[in-house]
C-alpha positions in Angstrom: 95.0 66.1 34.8 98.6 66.4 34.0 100.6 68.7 35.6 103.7 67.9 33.8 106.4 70.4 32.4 107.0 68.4 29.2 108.0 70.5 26.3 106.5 68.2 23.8 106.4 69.7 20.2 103.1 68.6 19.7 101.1 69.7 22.2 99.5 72.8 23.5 100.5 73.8 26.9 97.5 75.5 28.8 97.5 76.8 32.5 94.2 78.3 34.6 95.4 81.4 36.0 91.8 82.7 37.0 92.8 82.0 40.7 90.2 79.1 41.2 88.9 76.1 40.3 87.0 76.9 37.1 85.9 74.8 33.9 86.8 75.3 30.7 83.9 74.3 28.1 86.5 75.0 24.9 89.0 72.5 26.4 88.6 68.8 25.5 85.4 67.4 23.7 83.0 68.5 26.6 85.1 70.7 28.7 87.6 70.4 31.5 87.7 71.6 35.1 91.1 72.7 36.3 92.3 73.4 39.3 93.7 77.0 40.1 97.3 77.1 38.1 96.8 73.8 37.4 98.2 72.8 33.7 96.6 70.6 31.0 98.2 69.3 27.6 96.0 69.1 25.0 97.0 67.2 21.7 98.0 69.6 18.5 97.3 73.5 18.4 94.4 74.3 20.9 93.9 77.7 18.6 94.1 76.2 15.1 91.4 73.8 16.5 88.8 75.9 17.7 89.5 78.7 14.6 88.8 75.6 12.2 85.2 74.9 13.6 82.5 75.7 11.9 80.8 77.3 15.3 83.4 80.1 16.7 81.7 80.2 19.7 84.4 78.2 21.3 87.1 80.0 19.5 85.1 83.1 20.6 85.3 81.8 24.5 89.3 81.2 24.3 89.3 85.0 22.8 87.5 86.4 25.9 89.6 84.3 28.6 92.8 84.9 27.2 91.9 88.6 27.1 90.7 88.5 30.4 93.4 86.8 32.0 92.0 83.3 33.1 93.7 81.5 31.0 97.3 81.4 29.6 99.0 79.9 26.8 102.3 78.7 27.9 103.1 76.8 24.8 101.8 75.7 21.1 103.2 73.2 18.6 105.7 75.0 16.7 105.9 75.6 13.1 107.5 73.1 10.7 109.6 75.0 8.2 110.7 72.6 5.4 114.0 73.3 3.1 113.5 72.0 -0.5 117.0 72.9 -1.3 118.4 70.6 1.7 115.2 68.1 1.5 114.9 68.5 5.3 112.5 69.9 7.7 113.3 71.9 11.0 111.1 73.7 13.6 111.2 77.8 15.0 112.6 77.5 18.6 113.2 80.1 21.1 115.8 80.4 23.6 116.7 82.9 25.6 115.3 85.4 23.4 116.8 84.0 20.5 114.8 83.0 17.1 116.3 79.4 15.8 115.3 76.3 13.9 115.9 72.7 15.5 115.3 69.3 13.9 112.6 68.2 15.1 112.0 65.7 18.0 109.3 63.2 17.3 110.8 60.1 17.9 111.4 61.2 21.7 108.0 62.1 22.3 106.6 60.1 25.5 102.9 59.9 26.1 103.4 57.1 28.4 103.4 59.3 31.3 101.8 62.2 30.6 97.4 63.0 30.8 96.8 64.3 27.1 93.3 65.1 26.2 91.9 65.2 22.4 90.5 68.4 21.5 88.7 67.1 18.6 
């Protein structure tokens, strides 16, 4: 289980805040046990995921932990925003409080050292 802090722009950042050990059955293909505040990195958007399956019961479960407090988001893949005028594509950021657009940063992605587990 990863407990890195990378920023990767195409993963979802997850972190159990329940207080205890607890498993997750929406996470991964057959669910995922994490450790209190411990953080897991799932590949692509962990809610665009679970909204597109058929079943929402999983998409249902997210709804009730989030709510509930268990379970935080700390961070999603953001948006690619492309510009036909300039024939280029940038991503929303947010620093500081501040809206932006960066290009984006796929060529310095490095799974090499990070746990990443498929949500498909």
């Amino acid at each position: 289980m990863s407990t890195h802090s990378n920023r990767d722009p195409l993963l979802t950042r997850v972190r159990n805040t329940s207080g205890g050990e607890r498993t997750f059955g929406y996470l991964g293909t057959h669910g995922l046990r994490l450790g209190a505040n411990e953080v897991m990195l799932l590949r692509g958007n962990l809610i665009a995921t679970l909204g597109a399956k058929l079943s929402a019961r999983k998409f249902q479960a997210l709804e009730r932990d989030l709510a509930a407090g268990v379970l935080k988001i700390e961070q999603t893949p953001p948006p690619v925003l492309y510009d036909p005028q300039l024939h280029n594509s940038k991503v929303l950021t947010l620093v500081d409080g501040a809206l932006g657009t960066v290009d984006p940063e796929w060529e310095q992605s490095d799974y090499s050292d990070i746990d990443v587990e498929n949500t498909q």
